[in-house]
N, CA, C and O atoms as a Tinker XYZ file with bonds, in Angstrom:
   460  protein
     1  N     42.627000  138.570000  141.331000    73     2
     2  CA    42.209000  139.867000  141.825000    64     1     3
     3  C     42.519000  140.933000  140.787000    63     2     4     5
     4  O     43.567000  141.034000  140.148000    81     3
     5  N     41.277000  141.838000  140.706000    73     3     6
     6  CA    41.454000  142.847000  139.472000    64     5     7
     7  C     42.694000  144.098000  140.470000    63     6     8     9
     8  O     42.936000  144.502000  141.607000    81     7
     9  N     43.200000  144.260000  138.824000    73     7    10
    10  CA    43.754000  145.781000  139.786000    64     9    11
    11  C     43.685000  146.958000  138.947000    63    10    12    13
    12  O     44.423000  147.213000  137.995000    81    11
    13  N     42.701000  147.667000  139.406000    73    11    14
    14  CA    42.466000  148.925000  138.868000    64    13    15
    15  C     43.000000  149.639000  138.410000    63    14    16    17
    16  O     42.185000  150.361000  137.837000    81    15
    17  N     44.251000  150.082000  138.201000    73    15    18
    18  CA    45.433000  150.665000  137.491000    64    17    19
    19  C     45.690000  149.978000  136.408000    63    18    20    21
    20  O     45.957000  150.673000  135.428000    81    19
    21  N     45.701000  148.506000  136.213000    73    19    22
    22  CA    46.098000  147.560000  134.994000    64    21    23
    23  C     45.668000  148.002000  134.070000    63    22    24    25
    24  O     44.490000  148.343000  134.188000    81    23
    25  N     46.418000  148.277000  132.502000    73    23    26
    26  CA    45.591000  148.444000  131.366000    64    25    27
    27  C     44.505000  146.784000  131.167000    63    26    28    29
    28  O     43.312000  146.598000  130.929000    81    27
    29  N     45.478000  146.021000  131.372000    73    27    30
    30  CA    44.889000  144.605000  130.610000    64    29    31
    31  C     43.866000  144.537000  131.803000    63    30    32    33
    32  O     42.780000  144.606000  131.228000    81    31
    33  N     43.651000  144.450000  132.998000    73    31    34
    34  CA    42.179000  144.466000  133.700000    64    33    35
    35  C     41.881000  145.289000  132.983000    63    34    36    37
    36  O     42.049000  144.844000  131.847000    81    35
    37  N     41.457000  146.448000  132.943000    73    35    38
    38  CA    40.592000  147.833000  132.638000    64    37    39
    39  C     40.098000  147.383000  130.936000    63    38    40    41
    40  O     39.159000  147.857000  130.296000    81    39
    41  N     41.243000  146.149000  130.437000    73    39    42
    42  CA    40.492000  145.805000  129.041000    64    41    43
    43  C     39.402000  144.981000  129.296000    63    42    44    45
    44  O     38.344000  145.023000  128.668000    81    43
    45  N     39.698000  144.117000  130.358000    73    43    46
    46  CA    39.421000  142.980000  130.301000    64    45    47
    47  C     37.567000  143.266000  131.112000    63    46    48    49
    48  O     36.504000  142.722000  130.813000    81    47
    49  N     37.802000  144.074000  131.921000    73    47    50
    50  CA    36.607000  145.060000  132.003000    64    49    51
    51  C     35.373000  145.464000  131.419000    63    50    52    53
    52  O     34.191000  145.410000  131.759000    81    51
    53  N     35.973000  145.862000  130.488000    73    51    54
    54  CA    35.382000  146.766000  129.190000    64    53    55
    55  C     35.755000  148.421000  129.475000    63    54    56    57
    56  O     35.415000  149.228000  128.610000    81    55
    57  N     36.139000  148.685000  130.146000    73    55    58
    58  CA    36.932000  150.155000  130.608000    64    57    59
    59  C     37.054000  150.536000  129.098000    63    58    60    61
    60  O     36.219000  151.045000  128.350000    81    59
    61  N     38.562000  150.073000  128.833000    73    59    62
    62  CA    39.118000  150.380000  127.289000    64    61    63
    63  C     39.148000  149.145000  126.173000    63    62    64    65
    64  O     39.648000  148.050000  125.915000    81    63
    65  N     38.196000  150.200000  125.700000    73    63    66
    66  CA    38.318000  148.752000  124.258000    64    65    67
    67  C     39.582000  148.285000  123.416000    63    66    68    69
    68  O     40.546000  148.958000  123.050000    81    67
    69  N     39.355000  147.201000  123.252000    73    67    70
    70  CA    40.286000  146.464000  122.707000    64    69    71
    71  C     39.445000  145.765000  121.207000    63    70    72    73
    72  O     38.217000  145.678000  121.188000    81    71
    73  N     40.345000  145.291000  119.972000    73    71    74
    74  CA    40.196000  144.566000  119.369000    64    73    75
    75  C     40.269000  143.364000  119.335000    63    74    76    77
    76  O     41.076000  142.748000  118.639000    81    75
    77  N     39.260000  142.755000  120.243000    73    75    78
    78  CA    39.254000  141.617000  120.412000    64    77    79
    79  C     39.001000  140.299000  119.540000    63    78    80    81
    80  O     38.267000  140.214000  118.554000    81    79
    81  N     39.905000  139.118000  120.225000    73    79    82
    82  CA    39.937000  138.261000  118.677000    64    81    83
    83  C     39.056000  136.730000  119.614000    63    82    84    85
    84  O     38.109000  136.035000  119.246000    81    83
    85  N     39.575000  136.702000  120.408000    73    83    86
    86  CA    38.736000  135.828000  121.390000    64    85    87
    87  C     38.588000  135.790000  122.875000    63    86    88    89
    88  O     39.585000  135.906000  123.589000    81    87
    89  N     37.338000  135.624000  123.400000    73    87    90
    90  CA    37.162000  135.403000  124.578000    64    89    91
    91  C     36.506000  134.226000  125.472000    63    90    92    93
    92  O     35.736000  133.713000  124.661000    81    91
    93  N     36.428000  133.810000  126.171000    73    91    94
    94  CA    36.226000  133.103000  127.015000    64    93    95
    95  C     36.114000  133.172000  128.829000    63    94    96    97
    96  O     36.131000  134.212000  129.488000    81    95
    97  N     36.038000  132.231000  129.194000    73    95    98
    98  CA    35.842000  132.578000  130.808000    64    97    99
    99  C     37.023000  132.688000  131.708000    63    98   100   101
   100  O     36.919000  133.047000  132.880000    81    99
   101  N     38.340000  132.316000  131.039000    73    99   102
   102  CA    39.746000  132.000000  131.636000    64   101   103
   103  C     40.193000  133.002000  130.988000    63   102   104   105
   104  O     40.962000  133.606000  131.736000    81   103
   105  N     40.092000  133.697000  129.597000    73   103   106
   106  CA    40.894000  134.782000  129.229000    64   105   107
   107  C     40.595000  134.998000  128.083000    63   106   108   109
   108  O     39.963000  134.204000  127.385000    81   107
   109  N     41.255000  136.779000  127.498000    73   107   110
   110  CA    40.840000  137.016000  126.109000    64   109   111
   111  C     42.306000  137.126000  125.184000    63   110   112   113
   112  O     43.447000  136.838000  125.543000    81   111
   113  N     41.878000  137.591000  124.016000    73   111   114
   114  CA    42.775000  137.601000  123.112000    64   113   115
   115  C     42.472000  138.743000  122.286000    63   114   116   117
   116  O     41.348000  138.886000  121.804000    81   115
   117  N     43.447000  139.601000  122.085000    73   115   118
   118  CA    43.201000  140.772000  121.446000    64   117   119
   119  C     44.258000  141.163000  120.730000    63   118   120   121
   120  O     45.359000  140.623000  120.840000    81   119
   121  N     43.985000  142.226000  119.866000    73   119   122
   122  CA    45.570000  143.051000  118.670000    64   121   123
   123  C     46.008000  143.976000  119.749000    63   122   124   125
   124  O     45.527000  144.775000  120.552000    81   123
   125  N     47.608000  143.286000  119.235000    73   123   126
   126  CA    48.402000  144.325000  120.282000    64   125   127
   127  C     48.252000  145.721000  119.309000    63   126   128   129
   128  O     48.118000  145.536000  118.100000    81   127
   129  N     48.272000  146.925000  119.763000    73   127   130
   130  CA    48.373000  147.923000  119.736000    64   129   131
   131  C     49.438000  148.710000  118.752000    63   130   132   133
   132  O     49.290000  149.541000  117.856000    81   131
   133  N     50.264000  148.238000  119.177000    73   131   134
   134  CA    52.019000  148.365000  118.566000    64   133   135
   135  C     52.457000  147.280000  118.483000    63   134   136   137
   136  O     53.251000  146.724000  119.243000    81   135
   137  N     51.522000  146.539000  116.682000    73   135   138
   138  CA    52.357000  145.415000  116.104000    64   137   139
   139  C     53.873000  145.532000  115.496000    63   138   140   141
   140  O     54.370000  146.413000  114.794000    81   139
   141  N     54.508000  144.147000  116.095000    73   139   142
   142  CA    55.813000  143.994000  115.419000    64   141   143
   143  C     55.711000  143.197000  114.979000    63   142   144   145
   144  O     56.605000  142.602000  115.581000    81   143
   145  N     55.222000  142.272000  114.113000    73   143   146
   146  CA    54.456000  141.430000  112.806000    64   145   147
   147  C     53.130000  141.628000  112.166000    63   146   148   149
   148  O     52.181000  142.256000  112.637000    81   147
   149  N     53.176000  141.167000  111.321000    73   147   150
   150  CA    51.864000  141.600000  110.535000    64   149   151
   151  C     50.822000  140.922000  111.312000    63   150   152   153
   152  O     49.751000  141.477000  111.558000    81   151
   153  N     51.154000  139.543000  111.767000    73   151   154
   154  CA    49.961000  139.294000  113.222000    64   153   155
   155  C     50.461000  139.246000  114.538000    63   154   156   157
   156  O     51.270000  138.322000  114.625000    81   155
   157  N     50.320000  139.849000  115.587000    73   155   158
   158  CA    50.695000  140.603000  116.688000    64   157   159
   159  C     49.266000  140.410000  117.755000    63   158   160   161
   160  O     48.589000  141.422000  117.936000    81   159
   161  N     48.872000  139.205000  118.388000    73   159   162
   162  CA    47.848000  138.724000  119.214000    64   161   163
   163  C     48.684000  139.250000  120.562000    63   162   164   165
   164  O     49.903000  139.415000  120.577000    81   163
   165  N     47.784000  139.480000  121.692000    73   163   166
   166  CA    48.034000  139.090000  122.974000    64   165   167
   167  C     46.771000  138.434000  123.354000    63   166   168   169
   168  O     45.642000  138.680000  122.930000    81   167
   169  N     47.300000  137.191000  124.586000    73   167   170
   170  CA    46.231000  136.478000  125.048000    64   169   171
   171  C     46.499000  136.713000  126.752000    63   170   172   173
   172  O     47.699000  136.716000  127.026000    81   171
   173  N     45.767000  136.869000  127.687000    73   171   174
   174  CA    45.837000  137.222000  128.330000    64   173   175
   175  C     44.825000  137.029000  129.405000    63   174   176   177
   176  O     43.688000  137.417000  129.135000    81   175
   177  N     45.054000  136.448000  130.693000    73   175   178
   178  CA    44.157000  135.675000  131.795000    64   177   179
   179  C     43.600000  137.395000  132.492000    63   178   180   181
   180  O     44.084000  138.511000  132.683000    81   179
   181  N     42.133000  136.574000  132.695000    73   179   182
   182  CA    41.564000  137.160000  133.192000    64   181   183
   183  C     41.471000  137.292000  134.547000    63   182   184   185
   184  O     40.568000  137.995000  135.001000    81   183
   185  N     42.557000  136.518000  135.576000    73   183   186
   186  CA    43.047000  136.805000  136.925000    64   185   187
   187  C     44.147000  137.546000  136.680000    63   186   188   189
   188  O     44.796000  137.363000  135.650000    81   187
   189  N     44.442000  138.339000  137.461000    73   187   190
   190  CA    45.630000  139.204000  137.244000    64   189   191
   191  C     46.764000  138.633000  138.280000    63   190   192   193
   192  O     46.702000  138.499000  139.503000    81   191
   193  N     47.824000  138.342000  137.356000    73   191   194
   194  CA    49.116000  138.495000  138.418000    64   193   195
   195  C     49.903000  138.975000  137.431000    63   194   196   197
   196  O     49.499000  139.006000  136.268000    81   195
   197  N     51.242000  139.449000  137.827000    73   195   198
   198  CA    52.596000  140.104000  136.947000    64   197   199
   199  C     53.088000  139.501000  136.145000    63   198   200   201
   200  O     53.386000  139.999000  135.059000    81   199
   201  N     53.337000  138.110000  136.492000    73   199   202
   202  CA    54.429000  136.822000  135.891000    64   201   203
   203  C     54.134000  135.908000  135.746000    63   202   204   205
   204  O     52.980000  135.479000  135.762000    81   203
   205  N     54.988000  135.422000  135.586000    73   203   206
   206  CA    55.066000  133.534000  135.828000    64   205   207
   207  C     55.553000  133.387000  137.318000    63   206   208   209
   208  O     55.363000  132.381000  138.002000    81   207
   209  N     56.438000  134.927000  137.873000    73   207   210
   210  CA    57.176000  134.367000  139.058000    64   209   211
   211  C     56.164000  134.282000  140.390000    63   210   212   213
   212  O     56.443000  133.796000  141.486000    81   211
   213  N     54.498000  135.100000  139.831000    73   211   214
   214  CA    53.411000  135.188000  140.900000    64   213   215
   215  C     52.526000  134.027000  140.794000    63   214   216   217
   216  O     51.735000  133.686000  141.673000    81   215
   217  N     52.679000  133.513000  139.813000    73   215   218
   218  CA    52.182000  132.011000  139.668000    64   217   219
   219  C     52.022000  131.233000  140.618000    63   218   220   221
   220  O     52.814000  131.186000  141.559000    81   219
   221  N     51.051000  130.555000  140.531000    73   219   222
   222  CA    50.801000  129.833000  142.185000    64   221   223
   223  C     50.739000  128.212000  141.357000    63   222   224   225
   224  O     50.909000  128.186000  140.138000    81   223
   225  N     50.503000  126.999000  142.077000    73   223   226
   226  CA    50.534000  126.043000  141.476000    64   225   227
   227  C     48.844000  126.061000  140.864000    63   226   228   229
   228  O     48.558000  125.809000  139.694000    81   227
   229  N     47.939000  126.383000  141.839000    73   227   230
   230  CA    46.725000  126.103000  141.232000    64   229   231
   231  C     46.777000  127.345000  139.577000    63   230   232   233
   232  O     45.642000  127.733000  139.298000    81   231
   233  N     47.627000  127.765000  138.847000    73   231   234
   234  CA    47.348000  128.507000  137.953000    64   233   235
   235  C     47.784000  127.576000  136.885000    63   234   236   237
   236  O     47.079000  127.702000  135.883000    81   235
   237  N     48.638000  126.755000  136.780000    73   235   238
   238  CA    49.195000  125.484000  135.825000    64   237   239
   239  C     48.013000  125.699000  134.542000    63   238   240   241
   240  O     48.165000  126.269000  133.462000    81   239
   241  N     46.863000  125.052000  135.077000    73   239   242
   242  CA    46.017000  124.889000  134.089000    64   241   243
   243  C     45.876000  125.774000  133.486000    63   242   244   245
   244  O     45.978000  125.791000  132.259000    81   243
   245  N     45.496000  127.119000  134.486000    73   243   246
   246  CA    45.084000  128.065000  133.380000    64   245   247
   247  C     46.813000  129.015000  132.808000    63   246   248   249
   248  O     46.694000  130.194000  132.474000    81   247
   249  N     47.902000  128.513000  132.778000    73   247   250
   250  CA    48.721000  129.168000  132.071000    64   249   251
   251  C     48.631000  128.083000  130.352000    63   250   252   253
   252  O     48.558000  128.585000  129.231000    81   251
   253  N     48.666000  126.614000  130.654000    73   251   254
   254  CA    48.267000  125.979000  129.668000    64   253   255
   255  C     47.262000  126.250000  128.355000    63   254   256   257
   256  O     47.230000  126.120000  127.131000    81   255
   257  N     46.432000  126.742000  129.537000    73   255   258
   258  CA    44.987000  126.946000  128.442000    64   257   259
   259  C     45.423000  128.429000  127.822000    63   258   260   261
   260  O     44.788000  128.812000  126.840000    81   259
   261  N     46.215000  129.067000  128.220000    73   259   262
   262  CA    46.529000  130.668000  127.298000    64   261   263
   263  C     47.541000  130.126000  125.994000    63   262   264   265
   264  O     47.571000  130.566000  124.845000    81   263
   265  N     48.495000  128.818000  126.710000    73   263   266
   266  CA    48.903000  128.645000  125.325000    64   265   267
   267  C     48.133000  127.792000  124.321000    63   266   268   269
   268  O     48.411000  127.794000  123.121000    81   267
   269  N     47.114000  127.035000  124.880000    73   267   270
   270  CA    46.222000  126.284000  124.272000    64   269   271
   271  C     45.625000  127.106000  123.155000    63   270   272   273
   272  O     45.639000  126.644000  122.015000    81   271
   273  N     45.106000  128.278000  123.399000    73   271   274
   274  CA    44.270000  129.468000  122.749000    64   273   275
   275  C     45.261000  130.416000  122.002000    63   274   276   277
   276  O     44.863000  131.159000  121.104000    81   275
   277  N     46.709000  130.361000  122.447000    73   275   278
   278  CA    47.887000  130.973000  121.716000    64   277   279
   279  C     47.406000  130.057000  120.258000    63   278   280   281
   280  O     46.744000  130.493000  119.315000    81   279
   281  N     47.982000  128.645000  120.432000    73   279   282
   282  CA    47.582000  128.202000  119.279000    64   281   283
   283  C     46.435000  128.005000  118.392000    63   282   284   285
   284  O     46.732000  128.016000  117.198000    81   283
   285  N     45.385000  127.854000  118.630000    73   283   286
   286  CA    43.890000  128.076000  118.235000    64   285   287
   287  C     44.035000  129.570000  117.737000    63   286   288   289
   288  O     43.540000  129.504000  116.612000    81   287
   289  N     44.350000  130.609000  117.893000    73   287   290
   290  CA    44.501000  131.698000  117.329000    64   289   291
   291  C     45.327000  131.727000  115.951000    63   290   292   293
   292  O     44.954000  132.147000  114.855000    81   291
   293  N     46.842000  131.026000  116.408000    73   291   294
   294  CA    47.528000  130.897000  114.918000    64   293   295
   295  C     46.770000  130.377000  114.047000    63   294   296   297
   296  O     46.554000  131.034000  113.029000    81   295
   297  N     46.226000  129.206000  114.185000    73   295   298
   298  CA    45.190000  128.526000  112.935000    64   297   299
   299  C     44.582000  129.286000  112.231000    63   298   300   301
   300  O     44.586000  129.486000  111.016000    81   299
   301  N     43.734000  129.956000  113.546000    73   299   302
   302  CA    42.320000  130.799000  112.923000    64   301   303
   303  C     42.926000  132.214000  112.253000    63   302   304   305
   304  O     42.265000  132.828000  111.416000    81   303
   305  N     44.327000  132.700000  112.726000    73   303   306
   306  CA    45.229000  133.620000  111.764000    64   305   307
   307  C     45.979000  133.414000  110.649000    63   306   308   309
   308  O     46.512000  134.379000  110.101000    81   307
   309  N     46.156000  131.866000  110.053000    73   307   310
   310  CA    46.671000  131.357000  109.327000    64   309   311
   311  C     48.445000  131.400000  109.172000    63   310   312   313
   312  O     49.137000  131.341000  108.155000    81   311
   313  N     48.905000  131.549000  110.879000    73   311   314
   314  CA    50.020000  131.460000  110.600000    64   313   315
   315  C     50.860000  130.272000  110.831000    63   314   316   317
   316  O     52.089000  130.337000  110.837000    81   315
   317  N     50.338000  129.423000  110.980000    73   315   318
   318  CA    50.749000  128.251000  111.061000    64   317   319
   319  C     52.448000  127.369000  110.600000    63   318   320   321
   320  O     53.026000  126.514000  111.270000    81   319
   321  N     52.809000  127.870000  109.475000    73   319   322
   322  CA    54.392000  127.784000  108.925000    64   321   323
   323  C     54.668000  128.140000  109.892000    63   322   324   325
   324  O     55.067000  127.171000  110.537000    81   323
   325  N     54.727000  129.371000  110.687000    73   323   326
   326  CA    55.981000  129.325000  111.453000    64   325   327
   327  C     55.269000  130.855000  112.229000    63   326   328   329
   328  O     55.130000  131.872000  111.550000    81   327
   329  N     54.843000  130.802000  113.812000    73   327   330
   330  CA    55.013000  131.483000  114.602000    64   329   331
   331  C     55.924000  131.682000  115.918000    63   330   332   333
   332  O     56.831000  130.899000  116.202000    81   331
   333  N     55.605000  132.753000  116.649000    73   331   334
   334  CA    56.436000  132.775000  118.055000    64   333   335
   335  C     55.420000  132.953000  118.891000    63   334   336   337
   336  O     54.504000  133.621000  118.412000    81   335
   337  N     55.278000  132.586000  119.959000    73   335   338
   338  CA    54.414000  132.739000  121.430000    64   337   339
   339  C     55.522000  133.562000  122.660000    63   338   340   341
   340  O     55.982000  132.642000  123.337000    81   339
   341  N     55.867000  134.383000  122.967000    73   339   342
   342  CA    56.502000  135.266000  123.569000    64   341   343
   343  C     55.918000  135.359000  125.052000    63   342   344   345
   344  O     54.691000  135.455000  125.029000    81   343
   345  N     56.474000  135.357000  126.354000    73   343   346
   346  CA    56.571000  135.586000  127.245000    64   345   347
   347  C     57.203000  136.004000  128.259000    63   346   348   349
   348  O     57.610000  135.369000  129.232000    81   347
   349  N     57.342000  137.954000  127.824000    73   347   350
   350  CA    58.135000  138.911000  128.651000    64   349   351
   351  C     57.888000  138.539000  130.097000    63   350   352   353
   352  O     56.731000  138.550000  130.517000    81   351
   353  N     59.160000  138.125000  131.095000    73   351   354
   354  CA    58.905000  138.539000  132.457000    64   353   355
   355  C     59.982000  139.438000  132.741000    63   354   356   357
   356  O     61.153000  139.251000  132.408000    81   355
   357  N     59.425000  140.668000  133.529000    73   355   358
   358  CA    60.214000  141.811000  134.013000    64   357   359
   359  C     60.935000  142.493000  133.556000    63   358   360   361
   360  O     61.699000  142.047000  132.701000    81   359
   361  N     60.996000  144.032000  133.988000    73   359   362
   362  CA    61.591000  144.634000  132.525000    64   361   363
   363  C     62.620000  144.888000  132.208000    63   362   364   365
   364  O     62.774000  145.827000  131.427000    81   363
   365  N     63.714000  144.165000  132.680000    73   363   366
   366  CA    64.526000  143.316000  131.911000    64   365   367
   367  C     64.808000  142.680000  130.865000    63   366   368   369
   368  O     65.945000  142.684000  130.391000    81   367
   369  N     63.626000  141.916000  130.252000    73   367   370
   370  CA    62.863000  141.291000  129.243000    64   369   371
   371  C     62.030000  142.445000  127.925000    63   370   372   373
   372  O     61.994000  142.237000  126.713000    81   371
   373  N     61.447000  143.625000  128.676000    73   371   374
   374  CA    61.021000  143.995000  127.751000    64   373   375
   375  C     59.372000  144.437000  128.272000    63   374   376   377
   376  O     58.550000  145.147000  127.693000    81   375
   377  N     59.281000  143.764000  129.491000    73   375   378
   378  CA    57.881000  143.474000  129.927000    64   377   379
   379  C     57.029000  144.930000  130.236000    63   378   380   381
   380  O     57.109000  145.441000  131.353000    81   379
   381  N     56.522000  145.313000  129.567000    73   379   382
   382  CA    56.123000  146.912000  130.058000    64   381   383
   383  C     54.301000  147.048000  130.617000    63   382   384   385
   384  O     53.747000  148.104000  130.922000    81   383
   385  N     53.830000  146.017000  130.619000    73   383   386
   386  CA    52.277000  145.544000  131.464000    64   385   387
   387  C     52.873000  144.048000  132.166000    63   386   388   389
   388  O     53.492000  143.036000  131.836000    81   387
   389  N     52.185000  144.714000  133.433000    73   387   390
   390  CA    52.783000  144.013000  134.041000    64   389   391
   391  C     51.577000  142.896000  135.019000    63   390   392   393
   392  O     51.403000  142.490000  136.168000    81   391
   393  N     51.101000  142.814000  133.942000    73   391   394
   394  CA    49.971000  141.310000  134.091000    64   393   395
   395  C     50.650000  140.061000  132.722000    63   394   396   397
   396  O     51.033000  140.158000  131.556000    81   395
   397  N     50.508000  139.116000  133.599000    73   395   398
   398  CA    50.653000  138.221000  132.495000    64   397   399
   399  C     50.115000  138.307000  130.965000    63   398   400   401
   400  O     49.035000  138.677000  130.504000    81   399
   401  N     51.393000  137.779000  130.318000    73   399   402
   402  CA    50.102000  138.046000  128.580000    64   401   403
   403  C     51.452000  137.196000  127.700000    63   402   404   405
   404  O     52.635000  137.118000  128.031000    81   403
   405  N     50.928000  136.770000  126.791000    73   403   406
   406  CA    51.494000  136.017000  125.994000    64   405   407
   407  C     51.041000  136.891000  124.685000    63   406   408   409
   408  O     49.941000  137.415000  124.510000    81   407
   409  N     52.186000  136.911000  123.802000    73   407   410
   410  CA    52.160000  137.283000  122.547000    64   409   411
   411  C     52.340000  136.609000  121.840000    63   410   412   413
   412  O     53.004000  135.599000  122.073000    81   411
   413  N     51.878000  136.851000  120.796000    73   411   414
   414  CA    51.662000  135.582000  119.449000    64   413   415
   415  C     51.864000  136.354000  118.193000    63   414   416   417
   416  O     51.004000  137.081000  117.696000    81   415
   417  N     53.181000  136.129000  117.659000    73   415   418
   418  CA    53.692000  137.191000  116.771000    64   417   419
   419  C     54.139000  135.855000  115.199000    63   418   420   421
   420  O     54.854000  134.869000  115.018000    81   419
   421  N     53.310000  136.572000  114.549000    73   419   422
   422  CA    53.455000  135.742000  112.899000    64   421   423
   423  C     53.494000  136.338000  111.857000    63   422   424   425
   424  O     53.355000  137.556000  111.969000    81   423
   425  N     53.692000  135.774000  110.418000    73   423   426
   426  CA    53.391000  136.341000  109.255000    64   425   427
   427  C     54.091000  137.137000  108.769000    63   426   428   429
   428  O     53.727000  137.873000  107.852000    81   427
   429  N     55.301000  137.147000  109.317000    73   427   430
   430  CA    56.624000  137.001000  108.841000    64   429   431
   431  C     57.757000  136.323000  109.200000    63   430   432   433
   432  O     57.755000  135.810000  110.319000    81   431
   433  N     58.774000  136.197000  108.473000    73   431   434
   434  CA    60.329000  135.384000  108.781000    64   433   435
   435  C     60.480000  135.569000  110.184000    63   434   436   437
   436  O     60.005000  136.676000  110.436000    81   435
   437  N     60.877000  135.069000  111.150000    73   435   438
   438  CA    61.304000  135.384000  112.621000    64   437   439
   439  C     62.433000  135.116000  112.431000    63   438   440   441
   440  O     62.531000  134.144000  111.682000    81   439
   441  N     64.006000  135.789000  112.974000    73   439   442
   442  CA    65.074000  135.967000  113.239000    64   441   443
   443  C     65.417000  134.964000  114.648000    63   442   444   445
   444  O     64.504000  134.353000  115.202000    81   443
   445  N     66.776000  134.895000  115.109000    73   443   446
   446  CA    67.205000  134.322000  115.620000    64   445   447
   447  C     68.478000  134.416000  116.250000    63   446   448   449
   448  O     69.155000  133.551000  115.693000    81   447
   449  N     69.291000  135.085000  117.245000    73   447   450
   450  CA    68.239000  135.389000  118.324000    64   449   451
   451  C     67.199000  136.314000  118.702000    63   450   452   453
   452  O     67.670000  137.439000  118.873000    81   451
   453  N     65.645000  136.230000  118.941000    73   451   454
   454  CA    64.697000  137.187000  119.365000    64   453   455
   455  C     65.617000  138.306000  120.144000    63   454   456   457
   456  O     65.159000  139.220000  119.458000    81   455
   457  N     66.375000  138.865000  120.861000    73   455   458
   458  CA    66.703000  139.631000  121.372000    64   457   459
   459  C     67.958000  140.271000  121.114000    63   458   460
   460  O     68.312000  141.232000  121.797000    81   459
């Protein structure tokens, strides 16, 4: 279910454009806005829920297939040596949209611990 307030619906829309890197029928992939690596993807389902914690079982597949396309993105970004796939829940975490989205942050050294 869309929710009209969401930035990532309202992208996913066409409301507000995005730089989009891929799309499909389960979800897109676009430049985050405010990169913190030189490649800085979000991928992001085109059903809206908050989390992982609104996750239902029938969503399995399609949380798979965002990381499926997480990786298909590194390739096609050439970051392959060494990325991160990130998944803020609650803002606690950091999470400041609060639809699911996976980040895909490369193309430089990553530190340890992320937080």
């Amino acid at each position: 279910m869309e929710d009209e307030t969401c930035i990532f619906c309202r992208i996913i829309s066409g409301e507000i454009p995005s730089k989009t890197v891929y799309t499909d029928t389960q979800c897109i992939g676009f430049r985050d806005v405010n990169p913190q690596a030189p490649v800085h993807l979000l991928v992001i389902p085109r059903k809206h829920f908050a989390s992982p914690l609104e996750a239902e079982e029938a969503d399995e597949k399609l949380i798979g297939h965002l990381h499926r396309v997480a990786a298909e993105l590194a390739r096609q970004h050439h970051i392959t040596e060494g990325f991160r796939i990130v998944l803020n829940t609650g803002p606690g975490s950091g999470q400041t949209v609060f639809h699911l989205h996976l980040h895909v942050l490369g193309g430089r050294p990553m530190r340890w611990p992320p937080g």
